[in-house]
C-alpha positions in Angstrom: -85.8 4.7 -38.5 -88.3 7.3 -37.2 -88.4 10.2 -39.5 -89.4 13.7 -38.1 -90.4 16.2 -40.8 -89.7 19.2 -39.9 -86.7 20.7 -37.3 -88.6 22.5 -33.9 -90.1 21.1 -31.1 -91.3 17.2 -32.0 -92.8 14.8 -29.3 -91.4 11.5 -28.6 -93.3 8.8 -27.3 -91.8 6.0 -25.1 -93.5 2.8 -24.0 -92.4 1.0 -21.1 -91.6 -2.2 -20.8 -94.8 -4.4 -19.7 -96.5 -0.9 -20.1 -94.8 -0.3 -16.3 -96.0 2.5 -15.2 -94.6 5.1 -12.3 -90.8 4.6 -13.6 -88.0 7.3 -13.7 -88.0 7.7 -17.3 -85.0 9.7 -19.0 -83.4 10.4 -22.1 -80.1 11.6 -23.5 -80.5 12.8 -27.6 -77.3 12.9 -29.6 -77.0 15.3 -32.3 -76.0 14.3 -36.0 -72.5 15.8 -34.9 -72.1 13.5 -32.1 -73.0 16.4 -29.7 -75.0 14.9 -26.6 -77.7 16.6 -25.0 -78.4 17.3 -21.1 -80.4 14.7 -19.5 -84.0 14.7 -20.7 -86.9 13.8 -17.9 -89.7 12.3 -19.7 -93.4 12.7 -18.5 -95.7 9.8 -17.6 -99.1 9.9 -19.9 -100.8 7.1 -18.4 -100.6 3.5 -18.6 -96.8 3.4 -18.8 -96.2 5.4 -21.6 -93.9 8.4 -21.3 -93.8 11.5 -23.9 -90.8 14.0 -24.4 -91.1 17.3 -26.5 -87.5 17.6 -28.0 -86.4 20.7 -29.9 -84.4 19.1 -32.9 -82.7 22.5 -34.0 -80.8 20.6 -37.3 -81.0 17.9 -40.2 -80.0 15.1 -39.9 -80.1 11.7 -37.9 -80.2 11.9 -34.1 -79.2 8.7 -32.0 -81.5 8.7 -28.5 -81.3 6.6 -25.6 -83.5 6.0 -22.8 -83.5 5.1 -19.1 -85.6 3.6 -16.8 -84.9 4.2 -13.2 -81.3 4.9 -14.4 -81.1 2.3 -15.9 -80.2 2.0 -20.3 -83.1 0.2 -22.0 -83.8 1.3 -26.0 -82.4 3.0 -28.3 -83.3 4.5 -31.8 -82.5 6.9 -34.5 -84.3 9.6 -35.5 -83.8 11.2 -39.0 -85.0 15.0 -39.5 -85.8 16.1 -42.9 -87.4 19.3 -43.0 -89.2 19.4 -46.2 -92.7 19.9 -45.2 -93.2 23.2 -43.0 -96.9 22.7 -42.5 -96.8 19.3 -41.2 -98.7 18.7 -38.0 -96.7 20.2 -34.7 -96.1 16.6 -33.1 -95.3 13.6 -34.2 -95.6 10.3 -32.4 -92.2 8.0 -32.8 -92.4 4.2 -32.1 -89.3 3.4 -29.8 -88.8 -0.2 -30.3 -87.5 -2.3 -26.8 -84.2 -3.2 -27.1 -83.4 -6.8 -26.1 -83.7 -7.7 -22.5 -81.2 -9.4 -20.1 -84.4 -11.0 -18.3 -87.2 -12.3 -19.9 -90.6 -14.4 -19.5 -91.8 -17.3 -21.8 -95.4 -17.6 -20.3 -97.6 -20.4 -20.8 -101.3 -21.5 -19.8 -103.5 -24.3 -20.9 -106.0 -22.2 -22.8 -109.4 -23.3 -22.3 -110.7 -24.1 -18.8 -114.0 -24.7 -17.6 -115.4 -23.5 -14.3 -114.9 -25.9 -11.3 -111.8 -26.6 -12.7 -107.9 -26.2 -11.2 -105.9 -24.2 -13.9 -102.6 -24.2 -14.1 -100.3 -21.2 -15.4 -96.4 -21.7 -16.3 -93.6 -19.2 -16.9 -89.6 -19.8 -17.8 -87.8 -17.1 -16.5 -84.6 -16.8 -18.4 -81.5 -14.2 -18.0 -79.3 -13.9 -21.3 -81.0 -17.0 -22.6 -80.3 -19.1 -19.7 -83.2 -20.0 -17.0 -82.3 -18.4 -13.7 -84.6 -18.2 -10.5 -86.5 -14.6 -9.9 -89.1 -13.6 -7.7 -92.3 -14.4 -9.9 -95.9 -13.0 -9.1 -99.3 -13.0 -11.2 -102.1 -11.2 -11.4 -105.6 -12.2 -13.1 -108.4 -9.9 -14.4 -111.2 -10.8 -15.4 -112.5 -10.3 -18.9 -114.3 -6.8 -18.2 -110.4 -6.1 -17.2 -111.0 -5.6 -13.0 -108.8 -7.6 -10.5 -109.7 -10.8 -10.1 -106.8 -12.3 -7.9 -103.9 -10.0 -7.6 -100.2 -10.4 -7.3 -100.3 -14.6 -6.4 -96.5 -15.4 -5.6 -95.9 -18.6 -8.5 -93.6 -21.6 -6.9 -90.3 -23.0 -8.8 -91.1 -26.5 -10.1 -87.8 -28.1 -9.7 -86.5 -26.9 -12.5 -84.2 -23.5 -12.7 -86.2 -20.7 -13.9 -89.4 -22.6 -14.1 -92.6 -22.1 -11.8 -96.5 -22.7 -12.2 -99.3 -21.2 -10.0 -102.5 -23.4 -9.7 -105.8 -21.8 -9.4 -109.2 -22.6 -8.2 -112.0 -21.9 -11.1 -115.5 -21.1 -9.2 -118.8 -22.7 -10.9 -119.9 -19.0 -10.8 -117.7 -16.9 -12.8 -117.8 -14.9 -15.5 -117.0 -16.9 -18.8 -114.8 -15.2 -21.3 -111.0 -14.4 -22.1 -109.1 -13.8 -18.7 -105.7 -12.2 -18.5 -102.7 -12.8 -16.4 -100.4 -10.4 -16.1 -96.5 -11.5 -14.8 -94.1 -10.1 -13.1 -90.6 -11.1 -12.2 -88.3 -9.7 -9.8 -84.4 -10.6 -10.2 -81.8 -9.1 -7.6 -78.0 -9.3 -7.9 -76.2 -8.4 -4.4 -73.1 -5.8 -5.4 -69.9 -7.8 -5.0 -66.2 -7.2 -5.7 -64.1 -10.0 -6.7 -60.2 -9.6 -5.9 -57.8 -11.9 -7.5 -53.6 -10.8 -6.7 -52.6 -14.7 -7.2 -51.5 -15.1 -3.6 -52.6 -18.9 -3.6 -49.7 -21.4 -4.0 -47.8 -21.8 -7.3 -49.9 -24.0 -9.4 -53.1 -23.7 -11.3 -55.0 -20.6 -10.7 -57.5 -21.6 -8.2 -60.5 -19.2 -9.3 -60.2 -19.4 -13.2 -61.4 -22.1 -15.6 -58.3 -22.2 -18.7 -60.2 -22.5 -22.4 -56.7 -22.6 -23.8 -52.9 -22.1 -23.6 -50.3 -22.9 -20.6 -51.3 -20.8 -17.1 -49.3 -21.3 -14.2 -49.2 -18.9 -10.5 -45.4 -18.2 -10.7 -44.5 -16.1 -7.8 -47.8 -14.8 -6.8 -47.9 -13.7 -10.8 -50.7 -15.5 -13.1 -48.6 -16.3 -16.3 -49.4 -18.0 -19.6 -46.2 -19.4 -21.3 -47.5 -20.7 -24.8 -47.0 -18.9 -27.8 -50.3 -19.0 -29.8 -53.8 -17.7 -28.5 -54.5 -17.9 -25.1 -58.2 -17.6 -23.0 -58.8 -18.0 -19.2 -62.5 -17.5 -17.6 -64.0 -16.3 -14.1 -64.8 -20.1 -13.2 -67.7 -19.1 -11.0 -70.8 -20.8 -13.4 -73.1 -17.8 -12.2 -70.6 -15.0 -14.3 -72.2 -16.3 -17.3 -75.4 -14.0 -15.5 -72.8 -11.0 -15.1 -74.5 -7.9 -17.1 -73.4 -4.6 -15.4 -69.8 -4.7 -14.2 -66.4 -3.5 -14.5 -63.5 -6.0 -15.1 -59.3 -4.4 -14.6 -56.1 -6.0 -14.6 -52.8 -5.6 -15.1 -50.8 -7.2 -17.8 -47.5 -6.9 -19.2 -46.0 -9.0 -22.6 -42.8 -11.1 -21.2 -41.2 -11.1 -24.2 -40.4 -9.1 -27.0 -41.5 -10.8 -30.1 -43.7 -8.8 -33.1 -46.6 -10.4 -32.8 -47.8 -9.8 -28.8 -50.9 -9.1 -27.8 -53.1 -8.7 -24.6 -56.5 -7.6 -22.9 -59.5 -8.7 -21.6 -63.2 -9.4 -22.4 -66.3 -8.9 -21.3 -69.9 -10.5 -21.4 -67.9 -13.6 -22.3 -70.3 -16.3 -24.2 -68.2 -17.4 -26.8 -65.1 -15.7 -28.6 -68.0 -14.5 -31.1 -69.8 -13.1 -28.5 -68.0 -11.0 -26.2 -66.6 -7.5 -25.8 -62.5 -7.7 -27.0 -60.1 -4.5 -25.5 -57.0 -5.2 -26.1 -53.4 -4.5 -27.2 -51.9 -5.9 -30.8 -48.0 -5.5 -30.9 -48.3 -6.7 -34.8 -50.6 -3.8 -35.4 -49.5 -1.2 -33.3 -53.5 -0.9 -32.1 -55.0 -0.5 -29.4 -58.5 -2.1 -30.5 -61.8 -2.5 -29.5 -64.3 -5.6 -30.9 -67.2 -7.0 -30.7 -67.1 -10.8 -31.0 -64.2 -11.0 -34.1 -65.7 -7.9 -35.6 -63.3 -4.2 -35.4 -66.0 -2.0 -33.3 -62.9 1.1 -33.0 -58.8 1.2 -32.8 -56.2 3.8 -32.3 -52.6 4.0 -33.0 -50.6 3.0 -29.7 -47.3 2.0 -29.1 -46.4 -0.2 -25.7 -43.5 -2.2 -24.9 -42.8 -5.8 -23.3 -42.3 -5.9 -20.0 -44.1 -3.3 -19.0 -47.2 -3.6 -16.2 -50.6 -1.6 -18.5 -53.8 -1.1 -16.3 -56.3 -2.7 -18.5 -60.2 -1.9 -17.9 -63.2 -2.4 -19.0 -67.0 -0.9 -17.8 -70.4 -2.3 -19.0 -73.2 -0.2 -18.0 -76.4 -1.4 -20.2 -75.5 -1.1 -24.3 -72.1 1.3 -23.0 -69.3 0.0 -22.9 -65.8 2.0 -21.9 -61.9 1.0 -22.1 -59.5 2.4 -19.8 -56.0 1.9 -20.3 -53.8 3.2 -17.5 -57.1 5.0 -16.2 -57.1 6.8 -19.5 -60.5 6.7 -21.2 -59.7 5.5 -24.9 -63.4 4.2 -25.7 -66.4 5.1 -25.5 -69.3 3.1 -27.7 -72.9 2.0 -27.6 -73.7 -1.0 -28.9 -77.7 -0.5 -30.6 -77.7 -4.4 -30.4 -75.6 -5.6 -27.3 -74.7 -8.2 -25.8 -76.9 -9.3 -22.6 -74.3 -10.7 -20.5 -71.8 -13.0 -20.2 -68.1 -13.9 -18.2 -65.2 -12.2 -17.5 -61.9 -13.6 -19.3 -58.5 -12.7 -19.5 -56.5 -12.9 -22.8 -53.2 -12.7 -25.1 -51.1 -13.9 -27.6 -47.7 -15.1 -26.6 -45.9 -15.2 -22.8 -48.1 -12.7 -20.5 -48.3 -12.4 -17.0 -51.5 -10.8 -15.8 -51.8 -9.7 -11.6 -54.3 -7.4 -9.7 -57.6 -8.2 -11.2 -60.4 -6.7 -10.0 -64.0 -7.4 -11.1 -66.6 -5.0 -9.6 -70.5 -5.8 -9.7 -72.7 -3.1 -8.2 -76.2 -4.1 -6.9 -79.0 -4.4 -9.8 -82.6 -5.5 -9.8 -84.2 -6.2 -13.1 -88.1 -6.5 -13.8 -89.8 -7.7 -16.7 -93.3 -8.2 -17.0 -95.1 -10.3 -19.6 -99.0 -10.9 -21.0 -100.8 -14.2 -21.6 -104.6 -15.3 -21.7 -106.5 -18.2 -21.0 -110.5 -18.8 -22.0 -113.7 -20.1 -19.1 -116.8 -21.7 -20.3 -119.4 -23.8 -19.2 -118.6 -26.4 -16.2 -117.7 -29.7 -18.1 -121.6 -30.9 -17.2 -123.0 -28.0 -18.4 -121.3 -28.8 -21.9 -122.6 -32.2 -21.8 -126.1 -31.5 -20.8 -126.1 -29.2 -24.1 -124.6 -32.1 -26.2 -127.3 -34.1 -25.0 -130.7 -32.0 -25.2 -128.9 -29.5 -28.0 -130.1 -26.9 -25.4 -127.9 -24.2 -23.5 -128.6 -23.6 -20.3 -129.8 -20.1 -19.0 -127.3 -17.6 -18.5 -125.0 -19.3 -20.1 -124.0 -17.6 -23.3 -120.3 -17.5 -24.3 -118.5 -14.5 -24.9 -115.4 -12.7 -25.4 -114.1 -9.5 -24.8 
């Protein structure tokens, strides 16, 4: 936790992803009473870091988020103690990334000699799966100037995986060389309608992980009595991030222990966002995986339609019920992304849902570096006479 020593004006420093520079970068600061601030514009320094001077009027911790291009990408704490009044005016604060939905795993051979063909590879992954991306890499040479400049990398056959191949000329500099990646992902906006109009049987767009659901009457029910889960069968909601997933739902019969909602950024029941309804408890609860995030004491009855939503926006996440906000939380470690899936406890009938994706683009950039030295001949010539050749000395920078 960053730790400001004194209340007043302190200076934040932020540090963009891939050191991106040119970005939109603001902030919202929460007060150790919950209280949040007005949006915060942050200024660009140079080489893609940003800096804010924040007036941090009380004691105590502060919770910030920040945005690029409007979009949520770190969080931290910061704790003021004012016990030191003389302590230098600013103070530069570390704002660690948090995890990415999109990310690179970059790899190169190492250690090429000139005349050679090198070959660079990267693994683009969303949420820990591959996924295809626009993918483009620059190289710089080891004094750090342009050598070839945004080279467009081709998929291998593999999702998520591509290569770029590169000619090495007999005359260039030797040294450590850098290549510089960056991937493009785009997800079109889209709004997915399901009111169950298909013909009684099987729900057509939905993939059951357990219990009994039928299309009764254009009305998606599920009959068992114990725990019941349904997914979005589409295998590409498993890449959903930023979306907002409603239904309605009603408990068909009146038994004590009922219960009914929906999750979000579905992976696994240990991984998802859980809004939902517990008869049992009388709660109206919100978790995260099997773990109680927030609840509040709510009564509703069986066979009764509730509006059920829920709206993921980065580490946000918001329940609605009956277009009532009830939650509000930030999750400092969220989840990435995942499925939408309906869910209950008992005989439910669920109709209306709604799942609404707006357009998103996501960039990530990512660093690797790769070594040049003498043409293979020229290596061999110095085995043989234990001399180097002119103008050949190795260095790095």
């Amino acid at each position: 936790m960053p730790e400001l020593l004194r209340t007043g004006v302190e200076r934040i420093a932020y540090k963009a992803k891939g050191f991106a520079t040119g970005k939109t970068v603001t902030a919202y600061i929460w007060s150790p009473t919950l209280v949040k601030s007005l949006e915060q514009a942050l200024t660009e320094l140079e080489d893609g870091i940003y800096y804010l001077d924040y007036n941090f009027s009380t004691e105590g911790s502060h919770i910030g988020i920040f945005y690029e291009d409007g979009v949520p990408q770190t969080f931290t704490t910061f704790r003021v103690t004012d016990i030191e009044s003389m302590i230098k005016r600013f103070t530069l604060t570390r704002i660690l990334a948090a995890p990415r939905a999109l990310e690179l795993l970059a790899k190169s051979v190492g250690h090429y000699y000139r005349g050679q063909v090198g070959t660079t590879i990267v693994m683009a992954r969303f949420a820990g799966n591959p996924t295809d991306v626009q993918l483009f890499a620059t190289y710089y040479y080891p004094d750090g100037s342009v050598w070839m400049e945004d080279q467009e990398m081709i998929p291998v056959g593999v999702s998520g995986l591509y290569s770029h191949d590169f000619l090495i000329p007999a005359d260039v500099p030797q040294g450590v060389y850098k290549v510089k990646f960056r991937a493009v992902k785009s997800i079109a906006a889209q709004e997915l309608i399901d009111n169950f109009t298909q013909a009684d049987g099987v729900p057509v767009n939905w993939t059951i992980f357990d219990g009994v659901w039928n299309v009764v009457n254009n009305i998606l029910k599920q009959t068992a009595s114990g725990y019941a889960y349904l997914h979005w069968s589409d295998p590409l909601s498993v890449q959903w991030s930023d979306y907002s997933f409603e239904t309605m739902v009603k408990a068909d019969t009146d038994v004590t222990n009922f219960l009914f909602g929906v999750m979000a950024r579905y992976m696994s029941r240990t991984k998802a966002y859980v809004f939902y309804y517990s008869k049992y408890r009388n709660m109206l609860c919100l978790d995260k995986g099997t773990s109680s995030v927030k609840e509040t004491p709510k009564t509703l009855v069986y066979n009764q339609l509730y509006k059920f939503k829920i709206e993921l926006v980065g580490p946000i996440v918001k329940c609605y019920l009956d277009d009532t906000l009830e939650f509000e939380w930030m999750d400092l470690d969220p989840l990435l992304a995942g499925t939408a899936t309906l869910y209950c406890a008992g005989p439910t009938s669920f109709d209306d849902v709604k799942i609404t994706i707006p357009a998103q683009e996501y960039q990530e950039f990512e660093i690797t570096d790769f070594k040049i030295d003498d043409t293979i001949k020229d290596m061999v010539d110095e085995l043989e006479t234990g001399e180097k050749p002119l103008q050949k000395a190795y260095f790095e920078v």
